[in-house]
C-alpha positions as CSV (number, residue, x, y, z in Angstrom):
1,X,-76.0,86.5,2.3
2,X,-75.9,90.6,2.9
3,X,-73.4,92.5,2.2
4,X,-72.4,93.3,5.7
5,X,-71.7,89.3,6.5
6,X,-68.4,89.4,4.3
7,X,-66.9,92.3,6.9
8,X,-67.8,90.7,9.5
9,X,-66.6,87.4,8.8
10,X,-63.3,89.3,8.0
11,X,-63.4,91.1,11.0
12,X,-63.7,87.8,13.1
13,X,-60.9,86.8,11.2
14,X,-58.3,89.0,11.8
15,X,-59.5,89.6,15.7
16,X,-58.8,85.7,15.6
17,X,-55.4,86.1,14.1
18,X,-54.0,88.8,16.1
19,X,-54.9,87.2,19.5
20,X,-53.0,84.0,18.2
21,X,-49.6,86.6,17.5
22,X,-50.1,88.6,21.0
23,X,-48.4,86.9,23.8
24,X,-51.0,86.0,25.9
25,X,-52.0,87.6,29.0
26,X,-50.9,85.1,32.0
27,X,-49.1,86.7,35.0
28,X,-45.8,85.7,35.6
29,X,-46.7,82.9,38.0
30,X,-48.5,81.3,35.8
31,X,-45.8,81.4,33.0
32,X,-43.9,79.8,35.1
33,X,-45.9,77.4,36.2
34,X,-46.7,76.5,32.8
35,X,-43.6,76.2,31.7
36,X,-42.8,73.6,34.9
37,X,-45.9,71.8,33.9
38,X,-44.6,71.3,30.1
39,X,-40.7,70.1,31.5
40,X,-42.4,67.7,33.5
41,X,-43.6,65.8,30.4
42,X,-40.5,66.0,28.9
43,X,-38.7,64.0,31.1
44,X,-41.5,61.4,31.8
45,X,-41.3,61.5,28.6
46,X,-37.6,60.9,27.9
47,X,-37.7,58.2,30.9
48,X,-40.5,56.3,29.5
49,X,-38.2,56.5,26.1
50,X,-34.8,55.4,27.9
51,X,-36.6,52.7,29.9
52,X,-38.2,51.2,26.2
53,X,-34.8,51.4,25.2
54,X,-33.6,49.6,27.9
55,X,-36.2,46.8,28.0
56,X,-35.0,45.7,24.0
57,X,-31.6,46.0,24.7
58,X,-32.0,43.1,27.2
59,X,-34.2,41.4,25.7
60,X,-32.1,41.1,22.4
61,X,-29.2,40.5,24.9
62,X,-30.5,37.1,27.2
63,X,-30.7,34.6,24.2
64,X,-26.7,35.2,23.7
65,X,-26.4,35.3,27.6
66,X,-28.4,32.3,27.5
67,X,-26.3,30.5,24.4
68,X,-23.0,31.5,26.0
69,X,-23.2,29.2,28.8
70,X,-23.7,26.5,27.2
71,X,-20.6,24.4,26.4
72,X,-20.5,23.4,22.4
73,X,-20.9,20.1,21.5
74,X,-17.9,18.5,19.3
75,X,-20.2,16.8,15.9
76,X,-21.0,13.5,15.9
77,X,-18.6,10.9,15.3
78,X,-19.7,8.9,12.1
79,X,-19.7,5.1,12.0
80,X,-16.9,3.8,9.9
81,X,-19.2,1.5,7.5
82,X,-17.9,-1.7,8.2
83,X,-15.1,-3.4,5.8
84,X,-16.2,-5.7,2.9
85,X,-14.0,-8.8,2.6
86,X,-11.3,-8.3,0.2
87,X,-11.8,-10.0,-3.1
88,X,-10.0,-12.6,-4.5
89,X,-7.4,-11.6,-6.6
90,X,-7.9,-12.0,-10.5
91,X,-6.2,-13.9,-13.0
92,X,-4.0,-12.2,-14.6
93,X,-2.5,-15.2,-17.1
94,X,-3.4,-18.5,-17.9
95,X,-1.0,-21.5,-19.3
96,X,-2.5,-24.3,-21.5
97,X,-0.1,-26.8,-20.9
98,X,-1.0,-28.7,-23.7
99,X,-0.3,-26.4,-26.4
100,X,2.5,-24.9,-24.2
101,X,0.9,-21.6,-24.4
102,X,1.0,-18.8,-21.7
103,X,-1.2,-16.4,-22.0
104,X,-0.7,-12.9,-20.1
105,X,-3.0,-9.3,-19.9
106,X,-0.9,-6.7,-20.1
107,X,-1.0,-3.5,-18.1
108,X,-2.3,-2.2,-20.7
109,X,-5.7,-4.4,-21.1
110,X,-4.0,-6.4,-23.6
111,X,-3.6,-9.9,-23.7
112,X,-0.8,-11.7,-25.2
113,X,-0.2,-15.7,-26.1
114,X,3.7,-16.3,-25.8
115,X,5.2,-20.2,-26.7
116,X,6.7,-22.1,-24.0
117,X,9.0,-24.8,-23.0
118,X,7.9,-26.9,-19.8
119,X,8.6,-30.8,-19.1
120,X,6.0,-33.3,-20.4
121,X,4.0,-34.6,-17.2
122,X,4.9,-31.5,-14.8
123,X,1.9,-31.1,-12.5
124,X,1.1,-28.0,-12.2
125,X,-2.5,-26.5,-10.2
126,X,-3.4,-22.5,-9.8
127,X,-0.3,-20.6,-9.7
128,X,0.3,-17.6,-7.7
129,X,3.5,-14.6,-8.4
130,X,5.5,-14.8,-4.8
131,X,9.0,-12.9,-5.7
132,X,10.3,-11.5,-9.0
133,X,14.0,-10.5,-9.6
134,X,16.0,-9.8,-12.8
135,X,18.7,-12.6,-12.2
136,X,18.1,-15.8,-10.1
137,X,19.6,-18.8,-9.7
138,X,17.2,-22.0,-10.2
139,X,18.0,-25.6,-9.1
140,X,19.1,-28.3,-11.9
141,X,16.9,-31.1,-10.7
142,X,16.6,-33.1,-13.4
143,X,20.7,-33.7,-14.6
144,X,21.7,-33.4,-11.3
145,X,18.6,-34.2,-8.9
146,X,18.9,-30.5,-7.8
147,X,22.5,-30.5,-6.2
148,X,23.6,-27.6,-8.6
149,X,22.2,-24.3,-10.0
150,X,22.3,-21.9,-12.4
151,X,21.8,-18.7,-13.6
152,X,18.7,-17.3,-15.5
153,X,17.3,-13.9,-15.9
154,X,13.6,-12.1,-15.5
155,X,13.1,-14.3,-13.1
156,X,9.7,-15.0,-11.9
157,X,8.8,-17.3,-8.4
158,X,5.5,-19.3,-8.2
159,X,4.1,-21.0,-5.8
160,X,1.5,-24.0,-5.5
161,X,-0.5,-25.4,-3.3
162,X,0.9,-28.8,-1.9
163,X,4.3,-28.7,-4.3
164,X,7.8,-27.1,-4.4
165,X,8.2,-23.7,-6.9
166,X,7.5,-23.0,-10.1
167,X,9.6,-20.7,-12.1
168,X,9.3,-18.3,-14.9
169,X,12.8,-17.4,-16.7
170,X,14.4,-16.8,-19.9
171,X,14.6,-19.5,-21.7
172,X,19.0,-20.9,-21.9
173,X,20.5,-24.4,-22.4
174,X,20.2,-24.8,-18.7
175,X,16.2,-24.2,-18.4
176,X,15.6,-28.0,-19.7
177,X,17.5,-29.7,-16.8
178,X,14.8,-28.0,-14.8
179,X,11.1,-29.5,-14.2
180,X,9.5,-26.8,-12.4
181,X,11.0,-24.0,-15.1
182,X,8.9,-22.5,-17.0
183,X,11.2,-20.8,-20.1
184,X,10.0,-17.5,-22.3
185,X,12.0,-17.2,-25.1
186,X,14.2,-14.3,-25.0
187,X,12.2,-11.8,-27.1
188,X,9.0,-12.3,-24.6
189,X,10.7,-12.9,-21.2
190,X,11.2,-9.5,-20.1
191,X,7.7,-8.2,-21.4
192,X,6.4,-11.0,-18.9
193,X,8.2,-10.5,-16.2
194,X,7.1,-6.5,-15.9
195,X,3.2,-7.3,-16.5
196,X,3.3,-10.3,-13.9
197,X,3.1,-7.9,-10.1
198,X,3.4,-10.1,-6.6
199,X,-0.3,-11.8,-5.8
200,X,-0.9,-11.9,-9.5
201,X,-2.6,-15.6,-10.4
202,X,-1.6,-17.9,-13.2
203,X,-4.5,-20.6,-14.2
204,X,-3.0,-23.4,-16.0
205,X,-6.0,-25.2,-18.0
């Protein structure tokens, strides 16, 4: 490369640069005709933007249009699961009437064998608790073939199938003019009548 090439590459330069700074040479028609031209695109340009805008909005917009007519629908009512037969209830004491034993579970989980008086021969099947009451009055059916009564406490009312009531009490000198009594000695009597609950079942064996 000669010397001369560097100056006129320079030269071509800054002829370059200064007709890029110097306004250029249009008439004043065509200025303004150029300056029409470019506001023209501007607002094709800004409609084309609106209308984009525009086209989203309602497209984000119909699917809640849409939803918003539609009523809601209360859930689904679930099926009640149909009701298992109710068990039979479960013995809560047992009476060997043998031994003249009566044996109770306590609320507690405990069991408990209590002594007994009950007439010899007194026929007795699968008891079950009807009424309890802290004093009661019980018939004399064996002194006086049941035409008086008397009074006895923690009382507990039995009942059999196919015979008149049996009875839990406190054991007194009345209880032994009574068949269908069966007498807890004073210590135990209470203790038995709160652990013994209406439905409750007595076995005797």
């Amino acid at each position: 490369m000669s010397e001369h090439e560097p100056d006129a590459l320079g030269s071509a330069l800054r002829v370059l640069a200064a007709d890029a700074q110097a306004p250029p040479s249009l008439s004043g028609g065509q200025i303004r005709r150029r300056g029409e031209a470019r506001g023209r695109r501007r607002r094709v340009a800004g409609t084309a933007a609106v209308a984009a805008l525009l086209v989203a909005g309602v497209a984000l917009g119909v699917p809640q249009v849409m939803g918003a007519g539609k009523a809601s629908q209360p859930p689904a009512a679930s099926t009640p699961s149909p009701s298992l037969p109710k068990p039979p209830p479960l013995s809560a004491a047992s009476l060997d009437t043998q031994n003249k034993v009566l044996t109770v579970t306590g609320r507690d989980g405990r069991s408990r064998s209590i002594g007994v008086s009950i007439k010899e021969g007194t026929a007795l099947i699968r008891l079950t608790v009807d009424d309890k009451y802290p004093k009661g009055e019980l018939p004399d059916d064996l002194l006086s073939g049941g035409k008086y009564v008397y009074g006895a406490q923690w009382v507990v009312k039995l009942t059999r199938t196919g015979g008149s009531p049996v009875y839990i009490a406190q054991a007194s000198k009345n209880t032994r003019f009574s068949s269908n009594v069966i007498a807890v000695g004073s210590a135990d009597a209470k203790w038995v009548y709160d652990q013994l609950d209406v439905g409750d079942v007595i076995v005797p064996n």
